[in-house]
C-alpha positions in Angstrom: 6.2 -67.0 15.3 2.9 -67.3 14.0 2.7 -63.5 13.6 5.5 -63.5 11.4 4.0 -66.5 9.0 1.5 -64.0 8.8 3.0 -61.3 8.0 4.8 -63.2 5.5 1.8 -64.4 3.6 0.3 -60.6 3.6 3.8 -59.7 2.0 3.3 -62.2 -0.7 0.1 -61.7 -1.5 0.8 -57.6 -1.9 3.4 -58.7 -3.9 1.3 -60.6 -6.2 -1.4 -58.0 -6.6 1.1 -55.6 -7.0 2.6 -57.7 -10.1 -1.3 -58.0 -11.7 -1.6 -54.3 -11.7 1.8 -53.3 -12.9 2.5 -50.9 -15.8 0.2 -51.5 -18.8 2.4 -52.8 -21.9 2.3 -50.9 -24.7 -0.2 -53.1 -26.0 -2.4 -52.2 -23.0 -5.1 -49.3 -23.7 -4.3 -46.4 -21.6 -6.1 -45.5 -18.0 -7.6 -43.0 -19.2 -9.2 -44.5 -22.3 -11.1 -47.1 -20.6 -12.7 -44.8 -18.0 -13.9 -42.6 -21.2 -15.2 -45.9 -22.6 -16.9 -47.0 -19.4 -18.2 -43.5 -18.5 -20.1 -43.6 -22.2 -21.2 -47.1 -22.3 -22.3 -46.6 -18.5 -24.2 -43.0 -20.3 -25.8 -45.5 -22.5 -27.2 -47.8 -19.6 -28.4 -45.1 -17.8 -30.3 -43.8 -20.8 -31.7 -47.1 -21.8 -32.8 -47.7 -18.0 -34.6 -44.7 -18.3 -36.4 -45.6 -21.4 -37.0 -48.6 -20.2 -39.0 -47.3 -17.1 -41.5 -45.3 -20.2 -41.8 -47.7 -22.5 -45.3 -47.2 -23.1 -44.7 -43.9 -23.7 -42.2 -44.8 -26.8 -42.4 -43.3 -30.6 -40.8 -43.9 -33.1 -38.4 -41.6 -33.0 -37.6 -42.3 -29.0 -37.0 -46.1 -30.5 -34.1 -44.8 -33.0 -31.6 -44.3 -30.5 -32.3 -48.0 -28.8 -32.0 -49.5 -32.1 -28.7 -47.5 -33.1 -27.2 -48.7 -29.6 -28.8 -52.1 -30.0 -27.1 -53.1 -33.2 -23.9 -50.6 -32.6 -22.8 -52.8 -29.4 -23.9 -56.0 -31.4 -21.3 -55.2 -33.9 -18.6 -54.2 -31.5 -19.3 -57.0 -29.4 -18.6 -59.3 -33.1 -16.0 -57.5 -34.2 -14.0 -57.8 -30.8 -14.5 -61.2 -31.0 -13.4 -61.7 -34.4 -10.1 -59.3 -33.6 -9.0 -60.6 -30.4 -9.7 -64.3 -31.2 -6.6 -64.0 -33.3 -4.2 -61.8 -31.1 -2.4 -62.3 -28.7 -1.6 -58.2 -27.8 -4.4 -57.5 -26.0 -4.5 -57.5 -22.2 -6.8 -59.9 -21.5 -8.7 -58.2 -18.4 -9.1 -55.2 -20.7 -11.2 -56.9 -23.3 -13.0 -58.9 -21.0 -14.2 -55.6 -19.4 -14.8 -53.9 -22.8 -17.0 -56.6 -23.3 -18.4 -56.8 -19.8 -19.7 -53.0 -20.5 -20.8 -53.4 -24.5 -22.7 -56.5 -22.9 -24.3 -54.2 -20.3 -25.4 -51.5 -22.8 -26.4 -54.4 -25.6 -28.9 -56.8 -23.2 -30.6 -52.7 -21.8 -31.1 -51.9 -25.8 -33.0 -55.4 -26.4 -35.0 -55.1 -23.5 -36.2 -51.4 -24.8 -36.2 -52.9 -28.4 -39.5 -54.7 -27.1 -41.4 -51.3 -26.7 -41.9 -51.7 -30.6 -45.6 -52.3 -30.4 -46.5 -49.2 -28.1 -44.5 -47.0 -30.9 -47.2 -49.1 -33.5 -49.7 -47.7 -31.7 -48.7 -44.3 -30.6 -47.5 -43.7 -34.4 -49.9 -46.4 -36.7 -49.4 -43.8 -39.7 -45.3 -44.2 -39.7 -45.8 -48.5 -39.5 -48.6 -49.2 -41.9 -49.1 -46.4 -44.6 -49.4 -46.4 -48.3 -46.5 -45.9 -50.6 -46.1 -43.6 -53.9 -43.8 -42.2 -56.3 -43.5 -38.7 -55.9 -43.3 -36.4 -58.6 -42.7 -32.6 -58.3 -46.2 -31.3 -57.5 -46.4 -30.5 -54.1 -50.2 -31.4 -53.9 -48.7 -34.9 -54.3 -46.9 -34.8 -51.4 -49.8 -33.5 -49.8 -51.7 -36.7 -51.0 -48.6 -38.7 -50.2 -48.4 -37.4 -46.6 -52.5 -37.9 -45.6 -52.2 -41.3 -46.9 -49.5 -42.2 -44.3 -46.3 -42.3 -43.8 -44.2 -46.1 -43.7 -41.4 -45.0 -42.3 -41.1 -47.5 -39.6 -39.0 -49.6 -41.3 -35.7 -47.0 -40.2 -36.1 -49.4 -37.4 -34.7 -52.1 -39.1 -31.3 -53.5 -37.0 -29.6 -54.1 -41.0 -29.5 -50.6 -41.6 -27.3 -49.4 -38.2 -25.6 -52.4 -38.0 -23.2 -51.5 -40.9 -22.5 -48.0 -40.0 -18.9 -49.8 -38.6 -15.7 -49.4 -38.9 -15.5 -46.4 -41.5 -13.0 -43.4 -41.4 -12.8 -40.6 -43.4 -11.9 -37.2 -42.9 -12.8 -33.4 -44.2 -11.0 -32.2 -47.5 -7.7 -30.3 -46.2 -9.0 -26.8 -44.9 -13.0 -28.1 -44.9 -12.9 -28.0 -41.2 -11.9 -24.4 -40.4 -14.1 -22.5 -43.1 -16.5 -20.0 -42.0 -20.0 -21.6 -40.4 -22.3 -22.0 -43.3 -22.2 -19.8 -46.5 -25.2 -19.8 -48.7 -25.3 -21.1 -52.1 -27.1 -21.0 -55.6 -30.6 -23.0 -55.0 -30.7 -26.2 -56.1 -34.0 -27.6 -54.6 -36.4 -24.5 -56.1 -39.0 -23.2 -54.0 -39.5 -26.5 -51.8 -38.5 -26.6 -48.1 -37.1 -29.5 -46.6 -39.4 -30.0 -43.5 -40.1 -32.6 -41.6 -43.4 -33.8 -43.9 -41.8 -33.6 -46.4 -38.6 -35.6 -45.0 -40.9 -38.4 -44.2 -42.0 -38.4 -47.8 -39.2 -39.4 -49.2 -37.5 -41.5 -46.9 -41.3 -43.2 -47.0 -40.7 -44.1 -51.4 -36.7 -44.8 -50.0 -37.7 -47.5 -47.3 -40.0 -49.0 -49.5 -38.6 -50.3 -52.5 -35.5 -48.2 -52.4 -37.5 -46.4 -54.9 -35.5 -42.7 -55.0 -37.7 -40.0 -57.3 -36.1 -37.4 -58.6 -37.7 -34.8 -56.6 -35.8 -36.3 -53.5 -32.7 -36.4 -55.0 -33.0 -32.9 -56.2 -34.2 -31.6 -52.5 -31.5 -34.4 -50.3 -28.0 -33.3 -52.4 -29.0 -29.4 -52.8 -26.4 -27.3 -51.2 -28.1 -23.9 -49.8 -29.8 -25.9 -46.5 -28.6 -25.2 -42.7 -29.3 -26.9 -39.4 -32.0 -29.8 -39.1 -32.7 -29.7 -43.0 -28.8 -30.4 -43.3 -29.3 -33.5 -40.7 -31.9 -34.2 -42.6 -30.0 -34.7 -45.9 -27.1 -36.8 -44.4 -29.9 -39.1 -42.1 -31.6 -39.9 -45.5 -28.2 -40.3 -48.1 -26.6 -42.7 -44.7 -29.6 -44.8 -44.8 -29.6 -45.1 -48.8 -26.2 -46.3 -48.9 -26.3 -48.6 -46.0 -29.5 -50.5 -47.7 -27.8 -50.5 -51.0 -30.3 -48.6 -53.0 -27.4 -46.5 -54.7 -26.7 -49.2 -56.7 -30.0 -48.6 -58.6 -29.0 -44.8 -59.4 -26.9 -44.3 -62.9 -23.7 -45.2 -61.9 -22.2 -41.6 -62.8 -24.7 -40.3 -60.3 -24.1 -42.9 -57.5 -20.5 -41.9 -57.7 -21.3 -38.5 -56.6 -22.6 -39.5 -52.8 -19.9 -39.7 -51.2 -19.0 -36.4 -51.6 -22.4 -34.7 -51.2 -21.7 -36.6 -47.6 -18.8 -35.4 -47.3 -19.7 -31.8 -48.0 -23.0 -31.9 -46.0 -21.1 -33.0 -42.7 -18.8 -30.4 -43.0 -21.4 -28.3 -43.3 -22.9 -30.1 -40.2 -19.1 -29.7 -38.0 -19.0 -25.9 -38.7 -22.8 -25.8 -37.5 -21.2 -28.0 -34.0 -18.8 -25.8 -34.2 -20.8 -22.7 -33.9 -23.4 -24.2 -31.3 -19.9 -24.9 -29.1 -18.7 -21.0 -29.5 -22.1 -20.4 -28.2 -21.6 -22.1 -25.1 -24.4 -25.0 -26.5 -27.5 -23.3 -26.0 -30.2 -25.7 -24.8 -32.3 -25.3 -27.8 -29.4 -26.5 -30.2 -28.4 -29.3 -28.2 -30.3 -31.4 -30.0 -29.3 -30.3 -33.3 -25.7 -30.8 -32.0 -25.8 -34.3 -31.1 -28.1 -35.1 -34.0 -25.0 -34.3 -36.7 -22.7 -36.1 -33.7 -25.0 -39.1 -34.4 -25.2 -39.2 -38.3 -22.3 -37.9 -39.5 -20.4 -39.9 -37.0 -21.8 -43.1 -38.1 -20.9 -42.5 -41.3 -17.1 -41.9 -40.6 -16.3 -38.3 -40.0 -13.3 -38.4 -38.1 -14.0 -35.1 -37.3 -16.6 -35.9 -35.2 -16.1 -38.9 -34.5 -12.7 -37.9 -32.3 -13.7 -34.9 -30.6 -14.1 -36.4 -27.7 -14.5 -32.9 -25.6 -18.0 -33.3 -26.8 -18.8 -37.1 -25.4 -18.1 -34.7 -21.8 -20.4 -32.4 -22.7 -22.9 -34.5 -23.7 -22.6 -36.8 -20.5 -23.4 -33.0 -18.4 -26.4 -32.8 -20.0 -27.6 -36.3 -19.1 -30.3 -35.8 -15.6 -29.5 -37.8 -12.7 -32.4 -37.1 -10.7 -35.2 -36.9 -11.2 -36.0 -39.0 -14.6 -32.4 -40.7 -13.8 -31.2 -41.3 -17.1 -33.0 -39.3 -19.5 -32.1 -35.8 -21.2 -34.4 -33.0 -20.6 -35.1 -29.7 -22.5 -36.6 -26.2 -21.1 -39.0 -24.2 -21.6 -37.8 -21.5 -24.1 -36.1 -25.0 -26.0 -39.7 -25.7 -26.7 -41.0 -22.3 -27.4 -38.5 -21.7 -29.7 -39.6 -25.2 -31.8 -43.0 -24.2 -31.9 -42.2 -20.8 -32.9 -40.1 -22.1 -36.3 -42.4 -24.3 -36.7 -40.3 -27.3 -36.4 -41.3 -29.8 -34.0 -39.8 -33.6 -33.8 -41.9 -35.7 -35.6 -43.9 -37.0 -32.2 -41.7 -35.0 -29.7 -42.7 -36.3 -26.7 -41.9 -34.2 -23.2 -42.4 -35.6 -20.1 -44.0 -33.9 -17.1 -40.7 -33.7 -15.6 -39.1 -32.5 -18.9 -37.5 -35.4 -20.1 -37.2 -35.5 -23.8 -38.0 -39.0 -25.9 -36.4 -37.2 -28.8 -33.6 -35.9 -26.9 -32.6 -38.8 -25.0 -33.3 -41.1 -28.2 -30.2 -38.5 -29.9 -28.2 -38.4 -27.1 -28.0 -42.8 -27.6 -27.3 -42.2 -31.2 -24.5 -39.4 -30.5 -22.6 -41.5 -27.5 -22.9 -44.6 -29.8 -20.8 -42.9 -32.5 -18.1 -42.6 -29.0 -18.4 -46.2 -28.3 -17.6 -46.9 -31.3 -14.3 -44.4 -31.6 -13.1 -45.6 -27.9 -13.4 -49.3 -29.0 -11.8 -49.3 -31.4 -8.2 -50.7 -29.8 -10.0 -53.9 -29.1 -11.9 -54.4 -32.2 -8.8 -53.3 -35.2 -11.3 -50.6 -36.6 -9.0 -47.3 -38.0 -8.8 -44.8 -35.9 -6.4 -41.7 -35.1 -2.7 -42.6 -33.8 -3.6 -40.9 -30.4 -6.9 -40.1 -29.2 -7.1 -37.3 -26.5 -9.7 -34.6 -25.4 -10.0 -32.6 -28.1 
């Protein structure tokens, strides 16, 4: 008798569970799109950890990534919040472990977030410099550029934290044009480098001040690869701090489509690094327009979720858990174009600071996309692999 009460009870309780994991309503986000979602926020953590364990090894540009994550799961987190606090279609559990996993990646990203001062002191330069106006001459750049650089300020949360919620997509055709064609020279015989990408975003950060040698050399057309990334970093960053508004209106109207064109630009340059089988040497070029032009809306980024997988393959488990690494010849070939990350830092065990610090800004931009069920941003009718 008391075998069958038993056996009863275990009936009922299979019952039950069976009724709390039935088929998801149509409300309910699929199987498939949470574990994409967990796999990147979990991508996130990992990366974070990682960074976490080298904090006094931090630069400035290894801190742009933990900021970009920082404020990106801040927002989500809000906007979940704000979305689901007045529905009543979402499944409950779902949310709560959408949350659960922003929560995760959000409490790593403060924790790194207090590396700040060890960036400060590997890069004093890019945190307390002296600003100018620049004019054409290049030997004021040169002036501009040994007086220091105060550039630390693309550290500041406001800046990332309203890269949200925008959706926009190629003109018809933009997407399938041939990789790259060069253009008439708008920027005469300047190169946009590094130095001189620091310059400018230097007079931009402080005081939105924007010469007309930067805007000359940030909307020309004929640029490719990190010059292009370059452009759209430095336009994203002016509009989300507002200093358009201080252009001539006719000329602040023009932005969005230099954006526009530059990241299309930027998709048939991901689109040539994927035909290539993504070299190592490209990879961070790849996720780098992932990152930028992703935050700034580009559907056509921002849904390819094929590359979110390939990112995640290029993420080390062991050893240097967490972090992304680069090779030898990736390196070379740098030093060779004369192109190095502004303080590239590689580990002994090849982790990249830069790399890693990209690969949190790229997987951010599919955070964002995955979320957006439980937090009413636009996004595609049916997201898949692409």
């Amino acid at each position: 008798m008391v075998a069958v009460i038993m056996a009863i009870k275990l009936v009922s309780l299979l019952l039950v569970a069976l009724l709390s994991y039935s088929e998801p309503s149509s409300a309910d986000t699929s199987a498939d799109h949470l574990i994409l979602l967990r796999q990147a926020c979990d991508s996130l953590s990992k990366a974070l950890s990682f960074l976490s364990n080298v904090a006094d090894r931090l630069t400035l540009d290894g801190l742009l990534g933990v900021v970009i994550a920082r404020e990106q799961s801040k927002s989500l987190l809000e906007l979940i919040d704000a979305n689901t606090g007045h529905s009543a279609d979402h499944n409950t559990s779902q949310v709560l472990f959408v949350k659960r996993k922003l929560s995760e990646v959000h409490q790593r990203a403060v924790q790194v977030s207090t590396a700040m001062p060890y960036a400060w002191r590997q890069d004093p330069q890019y945190f307390c410099g002296k600003s100018f106006r620049l004019r054409t001459e290049k030997s004021q750049i040169n002036e501009f550029i040994s007086n220091g650089l105060e550039i630390g300020r693309i550290l500041s949360g406001s800046i990332w934290s309203k890269l949200i919620c925008h959706s926009k997509d190629f003109p018809l055709g933009e997407r399938h044009q041939h990789p790259h064609q060069h253009q008439p020279s708008s920027a005469g015989n300047y190169t946009l480098n590094e130095r001189v990408s620091d310059a400018c975003l230097s007079e931009l950060l402080n005081g939105c001040h924007v010469s007309a040698f930067c805007w000359t050399l940030f909307t020309a057309v004929e640029f490719d690869e990190y010059p292009l990334a370059h452009q759209v970093f430095y336009l994203t960053i002016a509009r989300s701090m507002d200093c358009l508004s201080k252009l001539p209106p006719p000329v602040a109207a023009t932005v969005d489509a230099k954006i526009t064109a530059l990241c299309s630009s930027m998709f048939r340059v991901n689109l040539r690094v994927e035909a290539r089988n993504y070299p190592s040497e490209d990879q961070d070029l790849f996720m780098q327009n992932i990152a930028f032009c992703g935050l700034s809306g580009y559907r056509p980024f921002r849904e390819r979720l094929r590359w979110l997988e390939v990112i995640r393959s290029w993420q080390r488990s062991q050893p240097g858990a967490g972090c992304f690494p680069v090779n030898l010849h990736q390196l070379a070939r740098m030093l060779a174009q004369s192109r190095p990350k502004r303080r590239e830092r590689i580990l002994a065990d090849g982790c990249s600071l830069h790399k890693t610090s990209m690969a949190l800004a790229a997987v951010s931009v599919y955070v964002q996309t995955l979320s957006a069920p439980f937090t009413g941003c636009t996004t595609s009718n049916a997201l898949t692999v692409q």
